[in-house]
N, C-alpha and C positions, 0 to 999 in steps of 0.2 A: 504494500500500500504506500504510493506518494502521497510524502506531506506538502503541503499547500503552504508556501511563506508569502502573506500579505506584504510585508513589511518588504522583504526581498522585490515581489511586483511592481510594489509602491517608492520603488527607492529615493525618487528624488520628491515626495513627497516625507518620507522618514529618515532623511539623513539631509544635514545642513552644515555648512561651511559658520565658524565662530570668528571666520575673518570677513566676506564676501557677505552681502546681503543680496538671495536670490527672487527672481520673480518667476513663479508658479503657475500654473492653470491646474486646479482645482476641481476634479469630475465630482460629478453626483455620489454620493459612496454610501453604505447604508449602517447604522449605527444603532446600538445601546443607549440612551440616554435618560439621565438624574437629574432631575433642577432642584434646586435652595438656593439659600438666602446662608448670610452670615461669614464667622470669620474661618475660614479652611483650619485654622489651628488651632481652634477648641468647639467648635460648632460639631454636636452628635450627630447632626444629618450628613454633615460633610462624610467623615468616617463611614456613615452606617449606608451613602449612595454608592461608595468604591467600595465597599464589601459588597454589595449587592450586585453591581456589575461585575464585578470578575466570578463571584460565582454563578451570575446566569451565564457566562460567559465559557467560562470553565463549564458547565452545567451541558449546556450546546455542545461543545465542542465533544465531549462524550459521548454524549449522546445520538450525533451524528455521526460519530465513526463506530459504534457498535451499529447503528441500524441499518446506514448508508454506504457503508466504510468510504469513508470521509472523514481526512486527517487534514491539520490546520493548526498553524502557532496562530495563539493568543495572542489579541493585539495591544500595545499600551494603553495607557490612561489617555484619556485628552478633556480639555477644560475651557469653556465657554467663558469669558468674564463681561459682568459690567454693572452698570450701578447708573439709579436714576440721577445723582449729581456722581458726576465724575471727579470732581476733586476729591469725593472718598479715596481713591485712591493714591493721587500726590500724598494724601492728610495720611494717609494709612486707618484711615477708619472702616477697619475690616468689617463691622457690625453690621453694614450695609451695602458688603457685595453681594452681587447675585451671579448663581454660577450655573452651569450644565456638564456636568461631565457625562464621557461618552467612550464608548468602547468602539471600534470597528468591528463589524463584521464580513464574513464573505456574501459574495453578490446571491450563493444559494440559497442563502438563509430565507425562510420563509417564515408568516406573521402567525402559524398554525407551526412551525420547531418553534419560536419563541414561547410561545403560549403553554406548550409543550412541557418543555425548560421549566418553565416558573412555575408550572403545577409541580413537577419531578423536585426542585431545588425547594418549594414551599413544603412538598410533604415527606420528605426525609427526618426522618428522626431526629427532635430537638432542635430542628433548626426555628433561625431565629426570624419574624418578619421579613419581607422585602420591601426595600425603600420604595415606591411609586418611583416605575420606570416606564418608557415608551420606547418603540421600535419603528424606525423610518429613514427616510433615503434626506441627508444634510449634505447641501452644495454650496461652496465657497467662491468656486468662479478663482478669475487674479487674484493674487495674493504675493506678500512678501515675507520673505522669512529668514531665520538667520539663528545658528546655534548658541544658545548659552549656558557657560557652561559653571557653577557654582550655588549656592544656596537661594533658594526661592525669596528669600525674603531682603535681597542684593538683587533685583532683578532689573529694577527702574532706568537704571544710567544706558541697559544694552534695550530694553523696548523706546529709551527716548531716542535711542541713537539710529532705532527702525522708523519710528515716526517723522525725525527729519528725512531721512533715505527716501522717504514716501512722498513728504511735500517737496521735496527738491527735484524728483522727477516727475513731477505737476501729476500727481495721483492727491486722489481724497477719500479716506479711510470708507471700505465698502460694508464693514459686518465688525462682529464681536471680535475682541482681541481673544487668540485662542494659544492655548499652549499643549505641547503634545511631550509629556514625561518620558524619558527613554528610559531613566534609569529610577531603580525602587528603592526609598528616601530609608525602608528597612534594614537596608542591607551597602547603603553608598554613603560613603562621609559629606556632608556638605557640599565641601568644596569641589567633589568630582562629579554632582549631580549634572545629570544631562537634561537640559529639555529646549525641544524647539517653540520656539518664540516669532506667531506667527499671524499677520495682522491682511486681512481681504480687503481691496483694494478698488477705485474706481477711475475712470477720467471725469464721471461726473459726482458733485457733492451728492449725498440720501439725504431727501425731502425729508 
């Protein structure tokens, strides 16, 4: 049985230059996703939406290769930000981000395996609720993007330095600032975290 690498297909959509800020196009893709509100580093939703994604996710990906034999690496985290005043976040007043994190899926996946999945992952012994999640196809279009590589909470100076990159080549910000985790914050010191840092793009201003 071949295993199926998203990430490997996707390459220049999961692998970014931390010197080079590049421009993307951005296909339709279909995803996992968790919305909340609040601060990523003490908010119980935050925690209890990426538990819940990786194990429908994990959950799937079983699932599908005992029935289907359909094999497939799991894909990373990725994170939606914004906030209805946006100097929440110059100010760091986490209180009042809103966020979406989102797993990739493969193009197979259908909304009867999801559905699937979360009966299998909800009725397993002792487990614990699933956070409110939904299943659909998210499109970014243009985009610009650029590797950063150290603690999330030092991230500001390489997204301000994407933001110029953006208006200096007469673009105006298309969608949500998103960020795509490579590396898992469990098991990576700070300083060597990976994540791509990655902001959708327009030639014209969103009304």
């Amino acid at each position: 049985m071949s295993k199926i690498d998203l990430k490997k297909n996707l390459q220049h959509l999961y692998t970014a230059s931390p010197k080079e800020i590049a421009i993307v196009d951005v296909p339709p893709l279909h995803f996992l996703l968790a919305e909340g509100k609040g601060d990523p580093n003490t908010a119980p939703a935050f925690q209890h939406a990426t538990e819940t994604l990786f194990r429908l996710s994990y959950t799937l990906k079983f699932m599908l290769k005992k029935e289907q034999a359909l094999d497939y690496t799991v894909m990373p985290l990725e994170g939606l930000w914004c906030a209805d005043d946006l100097t929440a976040f110059a100010e760091e007043r986490k209180a009042e981000w809103q966020w979406t994190l989102m797993i990739q899926q493969p193009g197979f996946v259908t909304r009867e395996n999801v559905a699937a999945a979360m009966e299998l992952a909800q009725n397993k012994k002792n487990a614990s609720p699933l956070h409110d999640t939904t299943f659909g196809r998210f499109a970014e279009g243009l985009s610009a993007q650029l590797l950063y590589v150290g603690p999330y909470s030092d991230e500001a100076p390489t997204i301000a330095r994407l933001h110029t990159f953006i208006k200096e080549k007469g673009y105006h910000f298309g969608g949500k600032h998103h960020e795509i985790y490579l590396s898992d914050p469990r098991r990576t010191a700070p300083e060597k975290l990976k994540t791509i840092l990655r902001q959708p793009i327009s030639l014209e201003a969103m009304k």
